[in-house]
C-alpha angles and dihedrals in degrees: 000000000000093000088047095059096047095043080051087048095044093056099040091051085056103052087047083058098045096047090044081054083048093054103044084057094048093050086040092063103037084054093056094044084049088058096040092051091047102052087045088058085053097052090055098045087045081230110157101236095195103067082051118086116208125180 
């Protein structure tokens, strides 16, 4: 039993790790789409983003 429960808390540790490394590139990517987006809009509003501080 007790080989059971640390191979089920093994695996489960691993998935929760997987799907956090899943998450950090999803929020990577977003972020930089984000950016992208952002600097696009103000290119077309010929507004000068560096002067600008966005957080």
């Amino acid at each position: 039993m007790t080989e059971n429960t640390q191979h089920g808390v093994a695996r489960r540790n691993h998935l929760l790790e997987a799907a956090q490394e899943e998450m950090v590139k999803f929020e990577r990517k977003e972020n930089e789409f984000r950016k992208k987006d952002r600097e696009e809009r103000a290119a077309e509003l010929h507004l000068p983003l560096g002067e600008i501080k966005v957080h």
